[in-house]
CHARMM internal coordinates of N, CA and C (Angstrom, degrees):
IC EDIT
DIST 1 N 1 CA 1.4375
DIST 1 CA 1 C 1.5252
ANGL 1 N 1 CA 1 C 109.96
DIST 1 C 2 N 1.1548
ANGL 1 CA 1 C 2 N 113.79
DIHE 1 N 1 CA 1 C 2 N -39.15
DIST 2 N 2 CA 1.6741
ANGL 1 C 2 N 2 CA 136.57
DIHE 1 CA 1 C 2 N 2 CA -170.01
DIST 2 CA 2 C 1.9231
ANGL 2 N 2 CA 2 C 89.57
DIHE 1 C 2 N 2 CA 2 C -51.73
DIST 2 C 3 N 1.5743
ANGL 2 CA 2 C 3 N 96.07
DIHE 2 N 2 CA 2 C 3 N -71.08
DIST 3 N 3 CA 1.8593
ANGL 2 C 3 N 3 CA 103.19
DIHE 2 CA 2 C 3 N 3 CA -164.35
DIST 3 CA 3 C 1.5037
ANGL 3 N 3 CA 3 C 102.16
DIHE 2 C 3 N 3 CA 3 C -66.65
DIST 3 C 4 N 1.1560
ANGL 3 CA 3 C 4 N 110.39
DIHE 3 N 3 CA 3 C 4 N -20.61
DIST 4 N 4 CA 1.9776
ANGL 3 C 4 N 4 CA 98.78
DIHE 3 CA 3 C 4 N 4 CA -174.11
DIST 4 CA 4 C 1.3472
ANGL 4 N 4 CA 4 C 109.66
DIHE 3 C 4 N 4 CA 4 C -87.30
DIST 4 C 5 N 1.6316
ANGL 4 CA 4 C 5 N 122.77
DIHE 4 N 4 CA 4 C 5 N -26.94
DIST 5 N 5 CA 1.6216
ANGL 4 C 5 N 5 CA 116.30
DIHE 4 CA 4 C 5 N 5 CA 145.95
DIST 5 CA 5 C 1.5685
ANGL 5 N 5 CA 5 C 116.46
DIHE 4 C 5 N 5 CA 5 C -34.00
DIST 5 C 6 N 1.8444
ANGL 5 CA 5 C 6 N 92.89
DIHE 5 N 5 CA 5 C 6 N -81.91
DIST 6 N 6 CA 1.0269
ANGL 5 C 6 N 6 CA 95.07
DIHE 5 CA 5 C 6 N 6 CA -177.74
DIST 6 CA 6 C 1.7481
ANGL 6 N 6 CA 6 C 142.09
DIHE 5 C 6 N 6 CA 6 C -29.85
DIST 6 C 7 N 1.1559
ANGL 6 CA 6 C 7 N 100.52
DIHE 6 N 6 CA 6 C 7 N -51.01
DIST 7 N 7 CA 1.6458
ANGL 6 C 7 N 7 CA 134.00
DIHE 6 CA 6 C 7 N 7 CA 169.65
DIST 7 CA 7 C 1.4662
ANGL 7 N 7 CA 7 C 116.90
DIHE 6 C 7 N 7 CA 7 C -30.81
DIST 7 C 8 N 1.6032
ANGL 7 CA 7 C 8 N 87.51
DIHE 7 N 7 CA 7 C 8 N -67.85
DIST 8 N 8 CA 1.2470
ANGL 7 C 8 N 8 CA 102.22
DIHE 7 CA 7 C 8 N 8 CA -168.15
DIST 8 CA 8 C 1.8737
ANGL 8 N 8 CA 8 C 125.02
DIHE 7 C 8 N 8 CA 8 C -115.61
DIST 8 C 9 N 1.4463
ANGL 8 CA 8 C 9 N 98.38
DIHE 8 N 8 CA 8 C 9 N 30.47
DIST 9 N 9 CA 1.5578
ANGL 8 C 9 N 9 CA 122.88
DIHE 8 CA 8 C 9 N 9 CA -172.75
DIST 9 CA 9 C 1.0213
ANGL 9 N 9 CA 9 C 116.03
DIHE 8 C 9 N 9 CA 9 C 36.05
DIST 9 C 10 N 1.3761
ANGL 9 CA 9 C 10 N 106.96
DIHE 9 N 9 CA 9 C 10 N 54.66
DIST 10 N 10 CA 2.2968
ANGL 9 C 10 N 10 CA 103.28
DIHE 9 CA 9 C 10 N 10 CA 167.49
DIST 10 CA 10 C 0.9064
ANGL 10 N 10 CA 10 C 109.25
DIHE 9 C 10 N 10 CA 10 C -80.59
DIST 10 C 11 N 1.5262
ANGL 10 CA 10 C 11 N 110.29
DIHE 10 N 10 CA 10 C 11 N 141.88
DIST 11 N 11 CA 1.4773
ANGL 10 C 11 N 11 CA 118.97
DIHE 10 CA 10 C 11 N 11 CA 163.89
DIST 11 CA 11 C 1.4935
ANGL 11 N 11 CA 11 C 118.94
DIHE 10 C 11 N 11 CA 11 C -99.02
DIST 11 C 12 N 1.4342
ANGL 11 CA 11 C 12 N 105.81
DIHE 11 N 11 CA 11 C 12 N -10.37
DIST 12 N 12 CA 1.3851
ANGL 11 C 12 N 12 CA 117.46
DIHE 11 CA 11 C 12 N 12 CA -173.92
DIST 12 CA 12 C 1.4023
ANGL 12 N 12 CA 12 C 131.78
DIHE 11 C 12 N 12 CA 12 C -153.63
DIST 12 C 13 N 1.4819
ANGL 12 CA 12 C 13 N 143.93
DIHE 12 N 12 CA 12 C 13 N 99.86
DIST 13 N 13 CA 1.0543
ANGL 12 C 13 N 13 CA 153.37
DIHE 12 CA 12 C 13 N 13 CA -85.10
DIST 13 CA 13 C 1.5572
ANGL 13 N 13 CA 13 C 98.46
DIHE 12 C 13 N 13 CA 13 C -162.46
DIST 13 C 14 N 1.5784
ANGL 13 CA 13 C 14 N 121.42
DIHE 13 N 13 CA 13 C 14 N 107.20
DIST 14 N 14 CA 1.3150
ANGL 13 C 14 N 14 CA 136.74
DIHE 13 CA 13 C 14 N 14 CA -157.70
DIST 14 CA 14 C 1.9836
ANGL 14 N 14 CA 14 C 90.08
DIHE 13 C 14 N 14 CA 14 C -97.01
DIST 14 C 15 N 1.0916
ANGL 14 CA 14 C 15 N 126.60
DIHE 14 N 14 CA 14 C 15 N 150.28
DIST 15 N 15 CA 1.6836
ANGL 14 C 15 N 15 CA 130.50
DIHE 14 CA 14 C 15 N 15 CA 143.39
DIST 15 CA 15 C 1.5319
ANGL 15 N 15 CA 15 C 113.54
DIHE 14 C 15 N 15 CA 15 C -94.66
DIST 15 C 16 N 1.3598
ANGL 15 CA 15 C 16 N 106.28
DIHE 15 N 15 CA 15 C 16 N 129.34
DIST 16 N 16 CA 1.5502
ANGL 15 C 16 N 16 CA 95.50
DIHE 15 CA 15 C 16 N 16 CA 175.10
DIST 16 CA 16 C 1.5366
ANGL 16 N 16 CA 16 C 96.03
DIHE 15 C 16 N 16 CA 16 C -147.51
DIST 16 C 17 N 1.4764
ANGL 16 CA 16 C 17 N 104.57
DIHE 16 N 16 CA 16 C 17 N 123.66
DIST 17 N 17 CA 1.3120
ANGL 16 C 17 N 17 CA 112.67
DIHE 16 CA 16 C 17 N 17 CA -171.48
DIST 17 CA 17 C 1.5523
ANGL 17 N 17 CA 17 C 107.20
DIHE 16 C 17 N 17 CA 17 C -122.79
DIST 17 C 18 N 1.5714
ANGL 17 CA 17 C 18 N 112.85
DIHE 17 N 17 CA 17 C 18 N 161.43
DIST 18 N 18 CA 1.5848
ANGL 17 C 18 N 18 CA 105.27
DIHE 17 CA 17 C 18 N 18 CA -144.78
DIST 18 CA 18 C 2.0978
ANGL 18 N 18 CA 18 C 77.46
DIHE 17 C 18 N 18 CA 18 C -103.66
DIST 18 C 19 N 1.4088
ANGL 18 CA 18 C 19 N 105.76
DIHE 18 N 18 CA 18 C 19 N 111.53
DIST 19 N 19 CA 1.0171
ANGL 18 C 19 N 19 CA 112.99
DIHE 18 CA 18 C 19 N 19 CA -172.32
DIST 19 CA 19 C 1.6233
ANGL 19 N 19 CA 19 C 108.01
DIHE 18 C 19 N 19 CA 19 C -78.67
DIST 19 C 20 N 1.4529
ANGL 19 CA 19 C 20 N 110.85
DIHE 19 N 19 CA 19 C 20 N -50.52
DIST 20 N 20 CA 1.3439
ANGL 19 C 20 N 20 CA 116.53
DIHE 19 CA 19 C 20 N 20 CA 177.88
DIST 20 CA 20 C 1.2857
ANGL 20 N 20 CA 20 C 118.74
DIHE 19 C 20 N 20 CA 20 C -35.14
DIST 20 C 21 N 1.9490
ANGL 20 CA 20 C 21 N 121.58
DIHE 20 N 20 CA 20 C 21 N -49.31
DIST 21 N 21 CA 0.9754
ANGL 20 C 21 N 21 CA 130.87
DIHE 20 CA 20 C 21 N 21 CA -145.71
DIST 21 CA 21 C 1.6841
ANGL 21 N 21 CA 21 C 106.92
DIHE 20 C 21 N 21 CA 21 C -92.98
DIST 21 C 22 N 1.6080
ANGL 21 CA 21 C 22 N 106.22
DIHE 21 N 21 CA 21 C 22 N -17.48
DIST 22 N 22 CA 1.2542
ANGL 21 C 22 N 22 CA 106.76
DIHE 21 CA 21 C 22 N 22 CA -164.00
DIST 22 CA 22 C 1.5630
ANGL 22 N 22 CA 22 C 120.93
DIHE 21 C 22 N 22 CA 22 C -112.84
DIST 22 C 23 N 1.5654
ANGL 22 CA 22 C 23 N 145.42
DIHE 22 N 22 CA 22 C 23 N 136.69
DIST 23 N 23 CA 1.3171
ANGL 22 C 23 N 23 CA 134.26
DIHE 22 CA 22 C 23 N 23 CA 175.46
DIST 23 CA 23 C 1.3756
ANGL 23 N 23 CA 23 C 98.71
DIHE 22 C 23 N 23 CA 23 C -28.52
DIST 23 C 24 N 0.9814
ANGL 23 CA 23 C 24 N 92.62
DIHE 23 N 23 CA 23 C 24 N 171.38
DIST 24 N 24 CA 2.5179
ANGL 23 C 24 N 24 CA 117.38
DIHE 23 CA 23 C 24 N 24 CA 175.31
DIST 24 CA 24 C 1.7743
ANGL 24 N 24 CA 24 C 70.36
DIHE 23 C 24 N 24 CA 24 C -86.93
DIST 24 C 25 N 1.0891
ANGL 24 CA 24 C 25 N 127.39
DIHE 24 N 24 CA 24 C 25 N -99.29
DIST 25 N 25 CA 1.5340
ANGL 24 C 25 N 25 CA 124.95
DIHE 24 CA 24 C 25 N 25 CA -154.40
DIST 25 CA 25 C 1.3895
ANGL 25 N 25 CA 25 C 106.24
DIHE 24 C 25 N 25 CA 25 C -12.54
DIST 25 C 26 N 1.7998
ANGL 25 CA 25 C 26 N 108.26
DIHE 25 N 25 CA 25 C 26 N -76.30
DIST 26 N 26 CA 1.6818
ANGL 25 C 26 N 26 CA 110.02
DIHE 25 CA 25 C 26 N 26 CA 175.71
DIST 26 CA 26 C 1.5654
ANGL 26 N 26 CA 26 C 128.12
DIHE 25 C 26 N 26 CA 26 C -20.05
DIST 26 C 27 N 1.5518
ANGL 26 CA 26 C 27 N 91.53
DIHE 26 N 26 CA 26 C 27 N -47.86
DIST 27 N 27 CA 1.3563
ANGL 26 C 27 N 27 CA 86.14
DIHE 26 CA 26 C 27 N 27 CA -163.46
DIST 27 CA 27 C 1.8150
ANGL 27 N 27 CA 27 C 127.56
DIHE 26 C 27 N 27 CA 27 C -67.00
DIST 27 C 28 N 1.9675
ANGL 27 CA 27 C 28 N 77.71
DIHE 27 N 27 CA 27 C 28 N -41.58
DIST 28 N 28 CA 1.8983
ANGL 27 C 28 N 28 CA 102.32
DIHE 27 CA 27 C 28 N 28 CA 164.54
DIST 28 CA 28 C 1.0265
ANGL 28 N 28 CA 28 C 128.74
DIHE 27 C 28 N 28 CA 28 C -38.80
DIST 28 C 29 N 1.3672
ANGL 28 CA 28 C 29 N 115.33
DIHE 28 N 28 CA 28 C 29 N -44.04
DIST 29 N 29 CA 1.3729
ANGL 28 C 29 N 29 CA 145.70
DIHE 28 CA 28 C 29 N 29 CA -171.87
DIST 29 CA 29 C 1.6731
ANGL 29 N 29 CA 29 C 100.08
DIHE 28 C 29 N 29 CA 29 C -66.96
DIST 29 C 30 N 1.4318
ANGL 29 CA 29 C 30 N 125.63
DIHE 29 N 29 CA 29 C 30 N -60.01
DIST 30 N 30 CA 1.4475
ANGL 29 C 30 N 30 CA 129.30
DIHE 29 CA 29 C 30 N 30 CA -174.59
DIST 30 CA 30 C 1.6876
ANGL 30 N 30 CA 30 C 102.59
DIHE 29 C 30 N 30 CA 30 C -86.06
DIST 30 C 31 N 0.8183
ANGL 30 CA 30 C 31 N 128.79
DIHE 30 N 30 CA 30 C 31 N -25.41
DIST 31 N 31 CA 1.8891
ANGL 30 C 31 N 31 CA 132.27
DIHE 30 CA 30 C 31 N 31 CA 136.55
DIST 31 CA 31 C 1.7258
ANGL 31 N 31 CA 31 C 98.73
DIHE 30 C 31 N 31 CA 31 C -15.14
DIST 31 C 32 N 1.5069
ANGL 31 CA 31 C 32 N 92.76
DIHE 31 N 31 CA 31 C 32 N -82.83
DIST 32 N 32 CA 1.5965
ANGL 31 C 32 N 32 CA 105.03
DIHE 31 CA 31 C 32 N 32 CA -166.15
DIST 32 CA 32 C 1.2053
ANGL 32 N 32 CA 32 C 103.78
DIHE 31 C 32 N 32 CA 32 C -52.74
DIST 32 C 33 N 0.9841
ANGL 32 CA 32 C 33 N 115.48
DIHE 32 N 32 CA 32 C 33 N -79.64
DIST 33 N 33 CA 2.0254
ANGL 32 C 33 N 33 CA 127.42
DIHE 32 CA 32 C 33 N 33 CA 179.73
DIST 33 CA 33 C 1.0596
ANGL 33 N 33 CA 33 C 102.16
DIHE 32 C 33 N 33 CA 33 C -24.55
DIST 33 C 34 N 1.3571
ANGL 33 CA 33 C 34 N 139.09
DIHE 33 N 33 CA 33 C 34 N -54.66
DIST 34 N 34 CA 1.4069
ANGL 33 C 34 N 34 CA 117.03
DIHE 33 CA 33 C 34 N 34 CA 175.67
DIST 34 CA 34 C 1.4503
ANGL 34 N 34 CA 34 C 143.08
DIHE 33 C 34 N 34 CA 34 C -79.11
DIST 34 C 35 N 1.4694
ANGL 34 CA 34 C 35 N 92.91
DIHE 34 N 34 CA 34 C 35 N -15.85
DIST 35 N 35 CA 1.3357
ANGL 34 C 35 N 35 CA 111.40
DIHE 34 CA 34 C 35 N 35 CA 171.12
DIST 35 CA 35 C 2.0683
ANGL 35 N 35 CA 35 C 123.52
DIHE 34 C 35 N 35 CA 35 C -74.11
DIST 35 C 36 N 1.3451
ANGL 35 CA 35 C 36 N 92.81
DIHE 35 N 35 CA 35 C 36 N -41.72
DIST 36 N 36 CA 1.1291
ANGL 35 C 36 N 36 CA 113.75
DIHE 35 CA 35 C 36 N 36 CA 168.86
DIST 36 CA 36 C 1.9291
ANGL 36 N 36 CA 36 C 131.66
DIHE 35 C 36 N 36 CA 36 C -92.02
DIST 36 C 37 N 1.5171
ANGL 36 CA 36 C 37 N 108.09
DIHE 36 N 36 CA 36 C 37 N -1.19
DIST 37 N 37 CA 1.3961
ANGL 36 C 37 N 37 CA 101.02
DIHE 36 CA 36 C 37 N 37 CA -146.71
DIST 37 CA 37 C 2.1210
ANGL 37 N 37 CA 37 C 78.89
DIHE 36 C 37 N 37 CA 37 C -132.82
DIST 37 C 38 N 1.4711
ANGL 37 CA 37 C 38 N 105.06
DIHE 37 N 37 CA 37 C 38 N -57.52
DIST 38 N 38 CA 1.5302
ANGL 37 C 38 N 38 CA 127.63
DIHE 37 CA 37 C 38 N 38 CA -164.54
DIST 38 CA 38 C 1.7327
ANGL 38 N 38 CA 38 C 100.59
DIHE 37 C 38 N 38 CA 38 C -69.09
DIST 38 C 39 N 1.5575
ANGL 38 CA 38 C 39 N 87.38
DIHE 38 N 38 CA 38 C 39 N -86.11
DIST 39 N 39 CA 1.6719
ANGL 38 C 39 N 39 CA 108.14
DIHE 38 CA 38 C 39 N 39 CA -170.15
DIST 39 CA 39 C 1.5488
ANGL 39 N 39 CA 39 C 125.33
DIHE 38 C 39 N 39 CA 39 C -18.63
DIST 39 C 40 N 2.1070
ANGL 39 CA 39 C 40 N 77.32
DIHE 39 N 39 CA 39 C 40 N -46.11
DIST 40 N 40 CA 2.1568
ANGL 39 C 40 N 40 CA 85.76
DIHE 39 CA 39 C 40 N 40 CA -163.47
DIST 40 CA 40 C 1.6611
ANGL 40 N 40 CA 40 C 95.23
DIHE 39 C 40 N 40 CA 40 C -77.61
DIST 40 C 41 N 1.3187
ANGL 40 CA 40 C 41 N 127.86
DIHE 40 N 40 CA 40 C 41 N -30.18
DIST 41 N 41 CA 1.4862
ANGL 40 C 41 N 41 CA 115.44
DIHE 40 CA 40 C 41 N 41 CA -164.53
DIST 41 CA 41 C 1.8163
ANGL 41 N 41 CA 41 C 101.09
DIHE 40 C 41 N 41 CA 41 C -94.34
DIST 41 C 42 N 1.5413
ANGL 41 CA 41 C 42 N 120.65
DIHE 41 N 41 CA 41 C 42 N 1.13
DIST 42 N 42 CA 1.3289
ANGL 41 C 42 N 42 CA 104.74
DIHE 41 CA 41 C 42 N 42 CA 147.75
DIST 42 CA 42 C 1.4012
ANGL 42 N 42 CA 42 C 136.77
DIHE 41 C 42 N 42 CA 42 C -98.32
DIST 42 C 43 N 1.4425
ANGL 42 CA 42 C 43 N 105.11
DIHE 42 N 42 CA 42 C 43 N -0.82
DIST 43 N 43 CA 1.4755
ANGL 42 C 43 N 43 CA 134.06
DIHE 42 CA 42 C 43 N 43 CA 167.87
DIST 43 CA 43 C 1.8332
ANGL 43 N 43 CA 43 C 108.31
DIHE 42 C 43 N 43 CA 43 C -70.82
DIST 43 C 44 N 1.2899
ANGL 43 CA 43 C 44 N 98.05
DIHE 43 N 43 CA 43 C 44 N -44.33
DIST 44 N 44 CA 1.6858
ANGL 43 C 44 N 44 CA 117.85
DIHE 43 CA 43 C 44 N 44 CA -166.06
DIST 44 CA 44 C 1.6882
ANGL 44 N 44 CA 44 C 91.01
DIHE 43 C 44 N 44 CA 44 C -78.28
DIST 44 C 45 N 0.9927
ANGL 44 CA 44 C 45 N 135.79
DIHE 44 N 44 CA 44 C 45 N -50.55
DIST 45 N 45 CA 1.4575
ANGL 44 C 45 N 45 CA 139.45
DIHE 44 CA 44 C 45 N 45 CA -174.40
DIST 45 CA 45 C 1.6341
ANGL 45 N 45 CA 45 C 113.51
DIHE 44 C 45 N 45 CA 45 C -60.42
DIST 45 C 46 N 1.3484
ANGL 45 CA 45 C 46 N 116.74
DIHE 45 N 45 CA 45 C 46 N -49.94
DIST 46 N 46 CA 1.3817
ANGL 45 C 46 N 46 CA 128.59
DIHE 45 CA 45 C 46 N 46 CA -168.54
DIST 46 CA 46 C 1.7023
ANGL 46 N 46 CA 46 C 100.81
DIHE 45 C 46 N 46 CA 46 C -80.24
DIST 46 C 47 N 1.1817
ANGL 46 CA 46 C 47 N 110.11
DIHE 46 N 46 CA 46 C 47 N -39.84
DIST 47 N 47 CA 1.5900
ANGL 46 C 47 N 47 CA 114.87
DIHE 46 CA 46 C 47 N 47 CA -178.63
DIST 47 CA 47 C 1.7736
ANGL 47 N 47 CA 47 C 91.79
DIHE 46 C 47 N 47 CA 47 C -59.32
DIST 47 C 48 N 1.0652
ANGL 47 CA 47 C 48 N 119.45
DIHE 47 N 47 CA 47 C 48 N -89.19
DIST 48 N 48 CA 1.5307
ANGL 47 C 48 N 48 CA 121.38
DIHE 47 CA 47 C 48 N 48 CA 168.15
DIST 48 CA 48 C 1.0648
ANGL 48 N 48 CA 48 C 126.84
DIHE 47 C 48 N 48 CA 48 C 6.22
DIST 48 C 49 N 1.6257
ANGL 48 CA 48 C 49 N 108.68
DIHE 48 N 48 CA 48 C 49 N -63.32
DIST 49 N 49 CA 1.3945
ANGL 48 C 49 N 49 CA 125.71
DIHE 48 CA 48 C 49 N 49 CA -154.46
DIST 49 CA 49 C 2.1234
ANGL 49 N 49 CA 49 C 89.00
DIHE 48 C 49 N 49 CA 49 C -80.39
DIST 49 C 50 N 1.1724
ANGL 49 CA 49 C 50 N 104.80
DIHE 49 N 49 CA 49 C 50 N -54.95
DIST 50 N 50 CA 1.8126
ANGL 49 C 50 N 50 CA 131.56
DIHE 49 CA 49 C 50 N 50 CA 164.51
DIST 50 CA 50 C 1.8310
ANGL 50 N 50 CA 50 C 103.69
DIHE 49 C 50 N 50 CA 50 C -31.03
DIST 50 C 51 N 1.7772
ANGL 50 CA 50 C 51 N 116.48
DIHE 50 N 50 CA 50 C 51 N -38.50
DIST 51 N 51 CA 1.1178
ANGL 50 C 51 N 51 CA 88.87
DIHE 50 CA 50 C 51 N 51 CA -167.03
DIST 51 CA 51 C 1.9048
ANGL 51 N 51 CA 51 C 95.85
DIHE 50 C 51 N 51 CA 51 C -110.34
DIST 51 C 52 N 1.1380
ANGL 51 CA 51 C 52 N 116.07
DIHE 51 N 51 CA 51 C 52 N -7.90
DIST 52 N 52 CA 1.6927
ANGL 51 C 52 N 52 CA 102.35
DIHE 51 CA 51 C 52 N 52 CA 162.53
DIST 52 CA 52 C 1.4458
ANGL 52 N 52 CA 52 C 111.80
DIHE 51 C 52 N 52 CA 52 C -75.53
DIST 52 C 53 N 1.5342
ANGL 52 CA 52 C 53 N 121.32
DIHE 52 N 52 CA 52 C 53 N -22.41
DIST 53 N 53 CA 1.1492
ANGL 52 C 53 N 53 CA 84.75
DIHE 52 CA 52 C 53 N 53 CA -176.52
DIST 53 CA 53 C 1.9730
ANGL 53 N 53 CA 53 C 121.51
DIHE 52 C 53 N 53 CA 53 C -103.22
DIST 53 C 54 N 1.3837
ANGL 53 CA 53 C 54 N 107.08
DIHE 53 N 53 CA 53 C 54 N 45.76
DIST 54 N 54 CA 1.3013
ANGL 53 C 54 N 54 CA 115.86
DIHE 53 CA 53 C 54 N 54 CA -174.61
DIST 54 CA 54 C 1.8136
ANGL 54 N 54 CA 54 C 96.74
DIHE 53 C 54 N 54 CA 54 C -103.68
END
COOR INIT
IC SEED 1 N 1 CA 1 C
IC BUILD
């Protein structure tokens, strides 16, 4: 996720999960995971990257 920002200069980053295809549990579950597991260590990276280069 980190290099395809990077890559391709997003500033802003949609979730779209294939609801049809997946249990309600499944989906919650990758809800959480990203919220808790993804988000903070691409938040944690860009802040980083944000404060060497000041």
């Amino acid at each position: 996720m980190i290099r395809m920002i990077e890559d391709l200069g997003l500033d802003r980053f949609m979730l779209h999960l294939p609801l049809g295809s997946m249990p309600h549990e499944q989906v919650l579950r990758a809800i959480e995971l990203f919220g808790t597991q993804v988000a903070p260590k691409v938040r944690a990276y860009f802040a980083m990257k944000e404060a060497y280069t000041q």
